[in-house]
mmCIF file as Biopython writes it, N, C-alpha, C and O atoms, coordinates in Angstrom:
data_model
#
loop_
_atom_site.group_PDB
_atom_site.id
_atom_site.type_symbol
_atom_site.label_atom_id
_atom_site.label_alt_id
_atom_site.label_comp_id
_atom_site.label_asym_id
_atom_site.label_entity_id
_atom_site.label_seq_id
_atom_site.pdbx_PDB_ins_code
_atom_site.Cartn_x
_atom_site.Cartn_y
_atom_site.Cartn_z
_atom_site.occupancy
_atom_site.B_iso_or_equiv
_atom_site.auth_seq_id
_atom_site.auth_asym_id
_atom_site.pdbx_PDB_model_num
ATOM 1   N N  . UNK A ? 1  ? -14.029 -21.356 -13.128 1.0 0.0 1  A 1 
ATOM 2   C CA . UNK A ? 1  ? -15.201 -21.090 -12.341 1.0 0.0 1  A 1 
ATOM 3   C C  . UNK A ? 1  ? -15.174 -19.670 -11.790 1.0 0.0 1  A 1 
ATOM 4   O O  . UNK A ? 1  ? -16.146 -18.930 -11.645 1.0 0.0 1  A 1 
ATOM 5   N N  . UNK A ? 2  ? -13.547 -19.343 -11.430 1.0 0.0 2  A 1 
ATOM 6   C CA . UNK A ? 2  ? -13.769 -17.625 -10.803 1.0 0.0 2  A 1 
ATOM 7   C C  . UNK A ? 2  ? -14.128 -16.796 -12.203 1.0 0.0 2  A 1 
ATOM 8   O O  . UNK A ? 2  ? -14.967 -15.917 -12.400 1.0 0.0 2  A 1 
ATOM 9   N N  . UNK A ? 3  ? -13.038 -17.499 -13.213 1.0 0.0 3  A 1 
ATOM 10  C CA . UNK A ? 3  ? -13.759 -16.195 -14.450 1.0 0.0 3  A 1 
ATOM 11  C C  . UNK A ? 3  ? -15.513 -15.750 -14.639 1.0 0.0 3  A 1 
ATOM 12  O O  . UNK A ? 3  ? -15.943 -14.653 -14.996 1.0 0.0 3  A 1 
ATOM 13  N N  . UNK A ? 4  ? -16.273 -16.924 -14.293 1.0 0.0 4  A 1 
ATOM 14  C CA . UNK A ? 4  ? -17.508 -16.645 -14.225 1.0 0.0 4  A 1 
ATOM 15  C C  . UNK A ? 4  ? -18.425 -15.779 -13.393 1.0 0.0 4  A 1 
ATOM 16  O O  . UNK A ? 4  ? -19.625 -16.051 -13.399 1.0 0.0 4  A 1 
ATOM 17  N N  . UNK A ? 5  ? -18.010 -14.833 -12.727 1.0 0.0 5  A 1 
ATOM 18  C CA . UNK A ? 5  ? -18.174 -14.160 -11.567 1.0 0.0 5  A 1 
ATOM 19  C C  . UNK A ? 5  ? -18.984 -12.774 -12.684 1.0 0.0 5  A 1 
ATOM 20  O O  . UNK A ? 5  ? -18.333 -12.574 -13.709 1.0 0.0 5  A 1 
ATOM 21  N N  . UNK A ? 6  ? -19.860 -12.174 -12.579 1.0 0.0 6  A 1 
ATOM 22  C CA . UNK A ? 6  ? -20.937 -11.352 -12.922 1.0 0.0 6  A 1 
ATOM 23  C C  . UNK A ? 6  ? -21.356 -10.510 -11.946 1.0 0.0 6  A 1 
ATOM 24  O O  . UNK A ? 6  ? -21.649 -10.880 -10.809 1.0 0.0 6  A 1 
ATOM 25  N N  . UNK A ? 7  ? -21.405 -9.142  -12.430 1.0 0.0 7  A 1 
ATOM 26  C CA . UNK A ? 7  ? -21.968 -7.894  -11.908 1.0 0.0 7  A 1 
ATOM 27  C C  . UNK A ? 7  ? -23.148 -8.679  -10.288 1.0 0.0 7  A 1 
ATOM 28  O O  . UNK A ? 7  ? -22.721 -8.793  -9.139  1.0 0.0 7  A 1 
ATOM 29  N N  . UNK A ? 8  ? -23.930 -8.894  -10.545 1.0 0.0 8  A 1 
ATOM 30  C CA . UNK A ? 8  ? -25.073 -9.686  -9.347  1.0 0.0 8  A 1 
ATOM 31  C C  . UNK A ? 8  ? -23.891 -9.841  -8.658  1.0 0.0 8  A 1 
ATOM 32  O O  . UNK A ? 8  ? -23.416 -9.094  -7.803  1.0 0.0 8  A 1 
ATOM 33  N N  . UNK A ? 9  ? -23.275 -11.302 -9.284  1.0 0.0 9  A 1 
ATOM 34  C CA . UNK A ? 9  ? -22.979 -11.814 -7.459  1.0 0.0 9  A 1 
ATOM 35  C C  . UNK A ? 9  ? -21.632 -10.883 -7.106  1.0 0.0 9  A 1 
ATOM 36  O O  . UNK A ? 9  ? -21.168 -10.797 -5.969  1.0 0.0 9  A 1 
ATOM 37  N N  . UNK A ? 10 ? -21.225 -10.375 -7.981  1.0 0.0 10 A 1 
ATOM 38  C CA . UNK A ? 10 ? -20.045 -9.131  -7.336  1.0 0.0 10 A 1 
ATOM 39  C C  . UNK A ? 10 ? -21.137 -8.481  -6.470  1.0 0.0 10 A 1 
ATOM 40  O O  . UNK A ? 10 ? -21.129 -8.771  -5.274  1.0 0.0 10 A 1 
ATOM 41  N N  . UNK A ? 11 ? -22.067 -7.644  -6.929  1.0 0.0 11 A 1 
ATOM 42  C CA . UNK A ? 11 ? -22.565 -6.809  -5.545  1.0 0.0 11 A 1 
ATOM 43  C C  . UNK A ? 11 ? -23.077 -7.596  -4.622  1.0 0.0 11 A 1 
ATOM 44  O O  . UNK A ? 11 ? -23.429 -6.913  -3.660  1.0 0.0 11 A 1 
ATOM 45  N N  . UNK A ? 12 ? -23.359 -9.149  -4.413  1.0 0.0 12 A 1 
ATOM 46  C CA . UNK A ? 12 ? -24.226 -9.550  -3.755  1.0 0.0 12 A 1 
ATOM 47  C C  . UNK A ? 12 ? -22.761 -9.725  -2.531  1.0 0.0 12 A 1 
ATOM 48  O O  . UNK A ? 12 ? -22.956 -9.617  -1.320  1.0 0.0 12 A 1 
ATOM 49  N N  . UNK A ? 13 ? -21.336 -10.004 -3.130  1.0 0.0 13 A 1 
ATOM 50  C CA . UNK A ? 13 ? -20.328 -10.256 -2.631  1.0 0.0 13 A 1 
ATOM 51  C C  . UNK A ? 13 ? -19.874 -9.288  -1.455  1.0 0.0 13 A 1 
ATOM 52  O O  . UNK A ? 13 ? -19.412 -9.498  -0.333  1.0 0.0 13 A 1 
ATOM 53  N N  . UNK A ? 14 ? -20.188 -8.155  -2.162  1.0 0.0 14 A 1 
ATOM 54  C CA . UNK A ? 14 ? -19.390 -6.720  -1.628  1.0 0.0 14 A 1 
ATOM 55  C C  . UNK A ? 14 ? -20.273 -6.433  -0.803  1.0 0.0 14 A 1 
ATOM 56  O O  . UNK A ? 14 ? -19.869 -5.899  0.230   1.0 0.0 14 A 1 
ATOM 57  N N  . UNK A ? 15 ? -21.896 -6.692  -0.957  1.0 0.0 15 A 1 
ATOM 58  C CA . UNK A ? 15 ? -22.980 -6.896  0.252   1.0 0.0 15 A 1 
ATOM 59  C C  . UNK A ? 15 ? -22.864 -7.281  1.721   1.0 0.0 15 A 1 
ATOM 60  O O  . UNK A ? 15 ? -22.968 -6.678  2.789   1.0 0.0 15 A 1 
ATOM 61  N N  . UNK A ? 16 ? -22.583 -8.652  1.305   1.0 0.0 16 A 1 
ATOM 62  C CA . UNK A ? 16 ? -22.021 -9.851  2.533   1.0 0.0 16 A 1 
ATOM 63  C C  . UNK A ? 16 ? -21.081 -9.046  3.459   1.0 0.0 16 A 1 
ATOM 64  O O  . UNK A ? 16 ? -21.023 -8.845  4.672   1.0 0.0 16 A 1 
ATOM 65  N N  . UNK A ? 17 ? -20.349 -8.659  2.339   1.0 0.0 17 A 1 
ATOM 66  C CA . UNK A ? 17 ? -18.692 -8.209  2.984   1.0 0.0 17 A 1 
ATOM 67  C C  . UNK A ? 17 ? -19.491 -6.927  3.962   1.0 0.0 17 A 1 
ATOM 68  O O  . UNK A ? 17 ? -19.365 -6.839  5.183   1.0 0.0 17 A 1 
ATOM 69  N N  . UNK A ? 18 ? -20.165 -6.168  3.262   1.0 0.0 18 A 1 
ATOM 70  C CA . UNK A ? 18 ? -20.544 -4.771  3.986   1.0 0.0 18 A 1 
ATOM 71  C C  . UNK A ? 18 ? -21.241 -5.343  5.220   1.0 0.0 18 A 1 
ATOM 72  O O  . UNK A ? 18 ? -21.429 -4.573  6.162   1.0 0.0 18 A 1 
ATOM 73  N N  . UNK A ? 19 ? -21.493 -6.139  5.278   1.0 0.0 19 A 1 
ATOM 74  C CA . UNK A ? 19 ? -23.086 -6.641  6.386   1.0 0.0 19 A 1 
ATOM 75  C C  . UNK A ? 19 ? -21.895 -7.608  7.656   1.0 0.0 19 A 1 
ATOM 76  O O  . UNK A ? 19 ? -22.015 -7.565  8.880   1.0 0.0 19 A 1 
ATOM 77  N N  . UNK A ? 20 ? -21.230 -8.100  7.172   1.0 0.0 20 A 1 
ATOM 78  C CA . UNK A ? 20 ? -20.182 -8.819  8.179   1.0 0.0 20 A 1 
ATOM 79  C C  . UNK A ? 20 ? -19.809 -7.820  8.644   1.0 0.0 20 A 1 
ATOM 80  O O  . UNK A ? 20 ? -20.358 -7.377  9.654   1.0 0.0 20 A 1 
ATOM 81  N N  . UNK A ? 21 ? -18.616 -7.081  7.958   1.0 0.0 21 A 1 
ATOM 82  C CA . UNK A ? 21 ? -17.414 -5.771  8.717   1.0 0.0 21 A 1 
ATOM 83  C C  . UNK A ? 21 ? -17.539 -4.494  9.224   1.0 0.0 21 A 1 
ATOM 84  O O  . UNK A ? 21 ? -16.941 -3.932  10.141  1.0 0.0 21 A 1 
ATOM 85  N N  . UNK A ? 22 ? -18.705 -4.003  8.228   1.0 0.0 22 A 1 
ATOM 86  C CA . UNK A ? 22 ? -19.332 -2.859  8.842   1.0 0.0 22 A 1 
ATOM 87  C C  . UNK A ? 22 ? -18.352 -1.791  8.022   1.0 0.0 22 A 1 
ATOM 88  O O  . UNK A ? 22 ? -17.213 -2.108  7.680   1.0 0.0 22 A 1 
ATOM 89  N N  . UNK A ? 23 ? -18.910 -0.545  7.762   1.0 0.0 23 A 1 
ATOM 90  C CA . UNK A ? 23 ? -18.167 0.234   7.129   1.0 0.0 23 A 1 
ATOM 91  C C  . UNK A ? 23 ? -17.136 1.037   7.535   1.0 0.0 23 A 1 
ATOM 92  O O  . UNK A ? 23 ? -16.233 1.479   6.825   1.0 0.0 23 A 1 
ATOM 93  N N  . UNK A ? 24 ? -17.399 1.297   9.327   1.0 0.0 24 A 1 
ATOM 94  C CA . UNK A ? 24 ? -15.874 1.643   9.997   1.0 0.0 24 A 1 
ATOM 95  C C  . UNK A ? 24 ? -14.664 0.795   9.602   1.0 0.0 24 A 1 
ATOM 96  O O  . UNK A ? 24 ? -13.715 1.264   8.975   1.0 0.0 24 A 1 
ATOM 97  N N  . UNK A ? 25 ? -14.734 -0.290  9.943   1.0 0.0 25 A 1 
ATOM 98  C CA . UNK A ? 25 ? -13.716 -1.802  10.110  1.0 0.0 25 A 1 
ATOM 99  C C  . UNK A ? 25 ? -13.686 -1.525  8.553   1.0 0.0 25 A 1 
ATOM 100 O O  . UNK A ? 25 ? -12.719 -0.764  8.513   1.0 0.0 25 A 1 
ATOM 101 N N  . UNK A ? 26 ? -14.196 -1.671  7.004   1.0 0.0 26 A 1 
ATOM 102 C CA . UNK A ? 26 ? -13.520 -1.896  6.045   1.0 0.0 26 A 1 
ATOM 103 C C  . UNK A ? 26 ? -12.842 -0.536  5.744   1.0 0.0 26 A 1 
ATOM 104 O O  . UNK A ? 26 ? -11.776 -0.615  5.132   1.0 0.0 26 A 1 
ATOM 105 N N  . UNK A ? 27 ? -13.357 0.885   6.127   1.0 0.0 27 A 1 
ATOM 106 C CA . UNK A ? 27 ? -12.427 1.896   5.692   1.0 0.0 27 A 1 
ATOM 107 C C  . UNK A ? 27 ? -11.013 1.996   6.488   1.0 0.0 27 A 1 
ATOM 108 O O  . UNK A ? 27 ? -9.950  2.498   6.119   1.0 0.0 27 A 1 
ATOM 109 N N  . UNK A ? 28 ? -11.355 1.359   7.687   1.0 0.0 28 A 1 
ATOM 110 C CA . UNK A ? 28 ? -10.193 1.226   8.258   1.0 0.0 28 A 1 
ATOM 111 C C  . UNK A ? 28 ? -9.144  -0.267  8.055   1.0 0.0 28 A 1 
ATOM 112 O O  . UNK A ? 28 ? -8.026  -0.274  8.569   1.0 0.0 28 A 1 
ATOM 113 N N  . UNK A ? 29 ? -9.500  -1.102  7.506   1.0 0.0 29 A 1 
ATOM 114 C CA . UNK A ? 29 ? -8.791  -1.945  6.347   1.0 0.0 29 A 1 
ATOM 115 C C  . UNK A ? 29 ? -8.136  -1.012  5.212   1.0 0.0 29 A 1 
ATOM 116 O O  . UNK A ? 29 ? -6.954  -0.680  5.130   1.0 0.0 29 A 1 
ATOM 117 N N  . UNK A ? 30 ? -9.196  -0.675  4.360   1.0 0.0 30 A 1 
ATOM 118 C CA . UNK A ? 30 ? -8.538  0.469   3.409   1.0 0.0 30 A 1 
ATOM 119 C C  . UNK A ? 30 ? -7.751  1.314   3.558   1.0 0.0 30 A 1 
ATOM 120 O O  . UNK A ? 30 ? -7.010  1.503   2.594   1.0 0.0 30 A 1 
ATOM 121 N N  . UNK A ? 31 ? -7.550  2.182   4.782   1.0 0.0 31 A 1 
ATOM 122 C CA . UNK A ? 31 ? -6.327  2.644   5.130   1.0 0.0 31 A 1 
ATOM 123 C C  . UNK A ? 31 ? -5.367  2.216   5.357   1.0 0.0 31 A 1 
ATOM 124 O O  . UNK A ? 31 ? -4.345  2.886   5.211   1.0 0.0 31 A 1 
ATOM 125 N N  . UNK A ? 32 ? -5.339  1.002   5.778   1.0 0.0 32 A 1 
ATOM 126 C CA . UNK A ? 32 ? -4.433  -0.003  6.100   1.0 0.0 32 A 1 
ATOM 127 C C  . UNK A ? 32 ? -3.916  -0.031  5.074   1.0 0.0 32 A 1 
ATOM 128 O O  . UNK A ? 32 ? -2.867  0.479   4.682   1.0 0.0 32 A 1 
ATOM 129 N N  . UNK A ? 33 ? -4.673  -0.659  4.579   1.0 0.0 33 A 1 
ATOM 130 C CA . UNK A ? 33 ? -3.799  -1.277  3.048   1.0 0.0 33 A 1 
ATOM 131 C C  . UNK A ? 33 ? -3.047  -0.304  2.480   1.0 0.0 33 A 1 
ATOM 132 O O  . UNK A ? 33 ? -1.819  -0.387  2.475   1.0 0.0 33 A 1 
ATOM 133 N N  . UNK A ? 34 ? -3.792  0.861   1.867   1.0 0.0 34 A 1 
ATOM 134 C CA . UNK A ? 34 ? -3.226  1.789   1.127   1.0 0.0 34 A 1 
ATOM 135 C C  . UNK A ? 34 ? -1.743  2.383   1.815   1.0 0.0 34 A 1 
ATOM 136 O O  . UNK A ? 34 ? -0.702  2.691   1.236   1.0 0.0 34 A 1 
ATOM 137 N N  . UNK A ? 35 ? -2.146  2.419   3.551   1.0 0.0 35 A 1 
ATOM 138 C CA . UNK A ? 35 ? -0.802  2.938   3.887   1.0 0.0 35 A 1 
ATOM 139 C C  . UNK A ? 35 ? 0.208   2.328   3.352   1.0 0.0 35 A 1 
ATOM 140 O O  . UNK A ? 35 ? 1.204   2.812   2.815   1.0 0.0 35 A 1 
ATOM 141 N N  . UNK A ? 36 ? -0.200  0.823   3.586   1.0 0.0 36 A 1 
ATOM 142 C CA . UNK A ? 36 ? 1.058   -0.323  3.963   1.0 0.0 36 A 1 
ATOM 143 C C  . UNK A ? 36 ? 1.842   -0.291  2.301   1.0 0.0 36 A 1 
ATOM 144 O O  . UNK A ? 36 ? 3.064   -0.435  2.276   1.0 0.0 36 A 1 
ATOM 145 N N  . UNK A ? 37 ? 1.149   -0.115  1.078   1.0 0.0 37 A 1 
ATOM 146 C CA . UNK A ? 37 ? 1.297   -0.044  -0.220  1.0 0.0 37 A 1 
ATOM 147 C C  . UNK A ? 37 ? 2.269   1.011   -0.783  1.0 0.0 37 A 1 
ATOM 148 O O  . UNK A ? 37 ? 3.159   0.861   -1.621  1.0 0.0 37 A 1 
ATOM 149 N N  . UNK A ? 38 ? 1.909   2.031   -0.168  1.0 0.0 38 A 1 
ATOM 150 C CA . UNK A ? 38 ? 2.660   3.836   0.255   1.0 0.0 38 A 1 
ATOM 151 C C  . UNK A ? 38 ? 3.988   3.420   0.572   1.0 0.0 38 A 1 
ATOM 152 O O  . UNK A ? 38 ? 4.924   3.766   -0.149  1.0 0.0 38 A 1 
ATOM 153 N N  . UNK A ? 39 ? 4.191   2.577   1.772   1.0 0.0 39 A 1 
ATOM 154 C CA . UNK A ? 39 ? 5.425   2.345   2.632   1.0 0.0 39 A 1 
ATOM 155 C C  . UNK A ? 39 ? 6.304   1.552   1.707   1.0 0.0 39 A 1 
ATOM 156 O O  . UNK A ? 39 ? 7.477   1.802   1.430   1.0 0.0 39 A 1 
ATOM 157 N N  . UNK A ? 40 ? 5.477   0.442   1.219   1.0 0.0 40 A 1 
ATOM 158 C CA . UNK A ? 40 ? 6.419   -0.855  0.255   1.0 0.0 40 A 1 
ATOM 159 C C  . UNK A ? 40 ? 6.780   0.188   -0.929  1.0 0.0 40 A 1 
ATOM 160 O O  . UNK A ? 40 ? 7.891   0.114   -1.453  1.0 0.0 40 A 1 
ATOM 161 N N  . UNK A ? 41 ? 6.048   0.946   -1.260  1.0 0.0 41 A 1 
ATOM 162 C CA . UNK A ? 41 ? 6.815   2.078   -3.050  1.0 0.0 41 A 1 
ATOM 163 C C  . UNK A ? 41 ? 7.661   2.723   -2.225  1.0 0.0 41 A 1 
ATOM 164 O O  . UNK A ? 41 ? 8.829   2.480   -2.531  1.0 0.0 41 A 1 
ATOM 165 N N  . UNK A ? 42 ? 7.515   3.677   -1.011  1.0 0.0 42 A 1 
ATOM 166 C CA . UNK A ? 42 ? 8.411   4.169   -0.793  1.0 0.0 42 A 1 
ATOM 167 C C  . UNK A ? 42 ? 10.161  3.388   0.240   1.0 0.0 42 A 1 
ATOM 168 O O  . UNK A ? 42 ? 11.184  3.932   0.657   1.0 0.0 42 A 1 
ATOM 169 N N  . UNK A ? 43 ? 9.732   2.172   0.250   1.0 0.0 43 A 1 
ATOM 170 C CA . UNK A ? 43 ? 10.998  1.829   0.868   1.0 0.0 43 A 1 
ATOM 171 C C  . UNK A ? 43 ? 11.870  1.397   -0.328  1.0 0.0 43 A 1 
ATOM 172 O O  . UNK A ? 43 ? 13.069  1.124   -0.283  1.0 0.0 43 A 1 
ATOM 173 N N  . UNK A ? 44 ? 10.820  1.377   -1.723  1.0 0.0 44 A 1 
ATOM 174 C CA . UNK A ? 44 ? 11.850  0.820   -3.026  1.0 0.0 44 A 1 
ATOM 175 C C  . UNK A ? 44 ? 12.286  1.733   -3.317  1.0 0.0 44 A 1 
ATOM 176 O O  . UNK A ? 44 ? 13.456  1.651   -3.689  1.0 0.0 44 A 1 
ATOM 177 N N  . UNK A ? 45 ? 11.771  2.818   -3.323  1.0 0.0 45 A 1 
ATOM 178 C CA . UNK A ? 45 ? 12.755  4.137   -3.903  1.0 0.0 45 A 1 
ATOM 179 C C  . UNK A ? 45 ? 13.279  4.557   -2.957  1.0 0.0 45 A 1 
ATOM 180 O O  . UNK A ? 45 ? 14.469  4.797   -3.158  1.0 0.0 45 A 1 
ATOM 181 N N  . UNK A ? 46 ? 12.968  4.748   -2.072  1.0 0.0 46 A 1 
ATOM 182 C CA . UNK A ? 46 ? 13.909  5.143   -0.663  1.0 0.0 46 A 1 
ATOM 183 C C  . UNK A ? 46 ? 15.576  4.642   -0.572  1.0 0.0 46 A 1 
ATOM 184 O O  . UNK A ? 46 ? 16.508  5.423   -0.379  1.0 0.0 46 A 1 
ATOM 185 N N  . UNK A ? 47 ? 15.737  2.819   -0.800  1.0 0.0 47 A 1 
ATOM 186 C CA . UNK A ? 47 ? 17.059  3.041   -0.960  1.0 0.0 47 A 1 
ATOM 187 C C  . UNK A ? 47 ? 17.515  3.365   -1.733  1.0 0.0 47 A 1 
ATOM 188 O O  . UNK A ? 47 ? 18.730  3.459   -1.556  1.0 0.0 47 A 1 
ATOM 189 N N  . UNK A ? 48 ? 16.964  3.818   -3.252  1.0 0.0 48 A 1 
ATOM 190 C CA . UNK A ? 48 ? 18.038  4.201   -3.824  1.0 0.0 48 A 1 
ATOM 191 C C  . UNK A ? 48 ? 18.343  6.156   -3.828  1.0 0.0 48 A 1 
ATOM 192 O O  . UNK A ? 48 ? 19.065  6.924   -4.464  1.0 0.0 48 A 1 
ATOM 193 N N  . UNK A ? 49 ? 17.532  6.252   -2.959  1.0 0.0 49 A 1 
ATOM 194 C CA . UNK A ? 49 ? 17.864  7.710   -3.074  1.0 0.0 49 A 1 
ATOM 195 C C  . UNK A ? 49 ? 18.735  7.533   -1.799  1.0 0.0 49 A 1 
ATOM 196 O O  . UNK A ? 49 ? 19.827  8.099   -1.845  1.0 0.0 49 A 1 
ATOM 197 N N  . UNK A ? 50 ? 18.378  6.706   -0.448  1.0 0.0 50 A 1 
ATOM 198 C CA . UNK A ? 50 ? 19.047  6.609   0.660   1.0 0.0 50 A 1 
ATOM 199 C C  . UNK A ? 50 ? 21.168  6.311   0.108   1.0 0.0 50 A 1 
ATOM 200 O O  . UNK A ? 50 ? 22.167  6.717   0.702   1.0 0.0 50 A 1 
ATOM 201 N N  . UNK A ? 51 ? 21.087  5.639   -0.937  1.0 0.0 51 A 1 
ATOM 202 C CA . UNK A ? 51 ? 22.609  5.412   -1.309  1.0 0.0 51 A 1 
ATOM 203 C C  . UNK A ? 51 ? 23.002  6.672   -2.085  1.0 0.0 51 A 1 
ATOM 204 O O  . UNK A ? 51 ? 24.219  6.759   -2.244  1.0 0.0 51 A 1 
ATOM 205 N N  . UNK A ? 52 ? 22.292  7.655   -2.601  1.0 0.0 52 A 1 
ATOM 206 C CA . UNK A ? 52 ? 22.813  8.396   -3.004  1.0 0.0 52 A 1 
ATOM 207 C C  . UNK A ? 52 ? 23.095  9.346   -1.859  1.0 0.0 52 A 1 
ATOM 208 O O  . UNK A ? 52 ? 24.165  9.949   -1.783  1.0 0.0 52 A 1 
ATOM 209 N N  . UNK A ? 53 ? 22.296  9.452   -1.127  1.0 0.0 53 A 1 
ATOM 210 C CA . UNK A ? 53 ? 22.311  10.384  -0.007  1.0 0.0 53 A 1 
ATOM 211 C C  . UNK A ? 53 ? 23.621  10.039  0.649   1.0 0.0 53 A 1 
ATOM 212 O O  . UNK A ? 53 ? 24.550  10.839  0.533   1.0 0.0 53 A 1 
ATOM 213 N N  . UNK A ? 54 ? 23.790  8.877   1.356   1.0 0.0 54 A 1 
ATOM 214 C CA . UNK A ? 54 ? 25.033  8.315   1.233   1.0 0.0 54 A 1 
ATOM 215 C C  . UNK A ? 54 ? 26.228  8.516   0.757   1.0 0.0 54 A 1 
ATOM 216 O O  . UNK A ? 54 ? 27.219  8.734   1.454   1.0 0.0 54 A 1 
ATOM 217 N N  . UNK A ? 55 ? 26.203  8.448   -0.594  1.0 0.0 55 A 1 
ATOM 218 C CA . UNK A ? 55 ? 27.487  8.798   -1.368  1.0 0.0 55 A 1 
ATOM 219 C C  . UNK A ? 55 ? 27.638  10.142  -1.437  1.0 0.0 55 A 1 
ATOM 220 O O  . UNK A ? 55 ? 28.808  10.480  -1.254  1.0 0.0 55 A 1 
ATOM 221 N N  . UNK A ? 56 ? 26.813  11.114  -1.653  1.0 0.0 56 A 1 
ATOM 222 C CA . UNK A ? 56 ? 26.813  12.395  -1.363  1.0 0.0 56 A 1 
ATOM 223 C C  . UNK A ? 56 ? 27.308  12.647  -0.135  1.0 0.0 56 A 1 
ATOM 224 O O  . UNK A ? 56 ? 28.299  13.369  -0.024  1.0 0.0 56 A 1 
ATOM 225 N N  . UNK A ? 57 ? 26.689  12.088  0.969   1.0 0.0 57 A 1 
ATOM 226 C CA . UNK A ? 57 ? 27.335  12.479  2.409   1.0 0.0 57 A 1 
ATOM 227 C C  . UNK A ? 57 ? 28.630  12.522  2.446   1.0 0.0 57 A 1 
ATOM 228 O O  . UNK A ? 57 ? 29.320  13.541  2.448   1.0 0.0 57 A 1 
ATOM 229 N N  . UNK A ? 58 ? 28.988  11.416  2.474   1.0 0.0 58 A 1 
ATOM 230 C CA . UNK A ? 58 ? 30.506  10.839  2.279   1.0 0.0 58 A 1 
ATOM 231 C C  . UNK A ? 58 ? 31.868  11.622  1.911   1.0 0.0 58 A 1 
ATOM 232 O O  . UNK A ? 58 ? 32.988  11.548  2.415   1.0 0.0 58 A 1 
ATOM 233 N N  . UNK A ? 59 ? 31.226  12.607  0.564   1.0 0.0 59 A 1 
ATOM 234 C CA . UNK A ? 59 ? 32.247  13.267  -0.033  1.0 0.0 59 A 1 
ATOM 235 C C  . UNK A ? 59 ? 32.157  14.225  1.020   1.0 0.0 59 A 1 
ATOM 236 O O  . UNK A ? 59 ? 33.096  14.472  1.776   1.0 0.0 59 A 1 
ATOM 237 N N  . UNK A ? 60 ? 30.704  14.927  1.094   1.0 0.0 60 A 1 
ATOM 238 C CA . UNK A ? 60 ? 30.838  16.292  2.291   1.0 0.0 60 A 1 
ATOM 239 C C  . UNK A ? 60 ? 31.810  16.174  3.360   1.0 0.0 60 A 1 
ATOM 240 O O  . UNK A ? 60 ? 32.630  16.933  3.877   1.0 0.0 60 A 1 
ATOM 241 N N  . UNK A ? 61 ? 31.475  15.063  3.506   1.0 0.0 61 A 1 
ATOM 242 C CA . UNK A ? 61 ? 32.315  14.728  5.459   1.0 0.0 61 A 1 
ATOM 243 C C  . UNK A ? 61 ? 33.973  14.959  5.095   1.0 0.0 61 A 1 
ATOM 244 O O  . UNK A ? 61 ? 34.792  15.493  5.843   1.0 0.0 61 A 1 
ATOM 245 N N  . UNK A ? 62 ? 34.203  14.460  3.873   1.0 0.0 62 A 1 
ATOM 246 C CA . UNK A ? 62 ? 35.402  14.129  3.710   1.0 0.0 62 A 1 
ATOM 247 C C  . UNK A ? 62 ? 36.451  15.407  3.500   1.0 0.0 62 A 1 
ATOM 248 O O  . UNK A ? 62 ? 37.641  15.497  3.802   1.0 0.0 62 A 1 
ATOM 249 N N  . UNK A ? 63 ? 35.447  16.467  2.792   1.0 0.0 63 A 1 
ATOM 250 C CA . UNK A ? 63 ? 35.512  17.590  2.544   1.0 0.0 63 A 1 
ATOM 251 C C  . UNK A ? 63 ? 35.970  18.425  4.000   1.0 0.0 63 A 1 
ATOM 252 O O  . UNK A ? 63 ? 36.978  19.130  4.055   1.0 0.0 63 A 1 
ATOM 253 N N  . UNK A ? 64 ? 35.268  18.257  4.866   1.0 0.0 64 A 1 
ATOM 254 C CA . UNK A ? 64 ? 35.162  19.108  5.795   1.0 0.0 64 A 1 
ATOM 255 C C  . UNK A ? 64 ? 36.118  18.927  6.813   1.0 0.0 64 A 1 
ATOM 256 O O  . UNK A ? 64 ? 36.137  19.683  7.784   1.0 0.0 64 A 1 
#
């Protein structure tokens, strides 16, 4: 039944949505989101650069 979803009632959808939230409240959803999306990619690559940073540290300190 969702596969059946067509151009109309998509805009009639995204309508509703505009007429409930208002376009402040959804761009500021959209930032939301996008931040929160930003944060989750960068905390996956983050540790692994954070362990290298790490192991790199490690030798310095040891060095010194």
């Amino acid at each position: 039944m969702i596969g059946n979803i067509r151009w109309p009632e998509l805009l009639l959808f995204l309508v509703i949505i505009l007429l409930v939230f208002g376009v402040g409240r959804i761009s500021k959803i959209a930032g939301e989101l996008g931040s929160g999306i930003r944060a989750f990619k960068d905390g996956l690559s983050g540790d692994e650069e954070k362990k290298k940073g790490e192991d790199s540290g490690t030798s310095s300190k040891l060095d010194d």
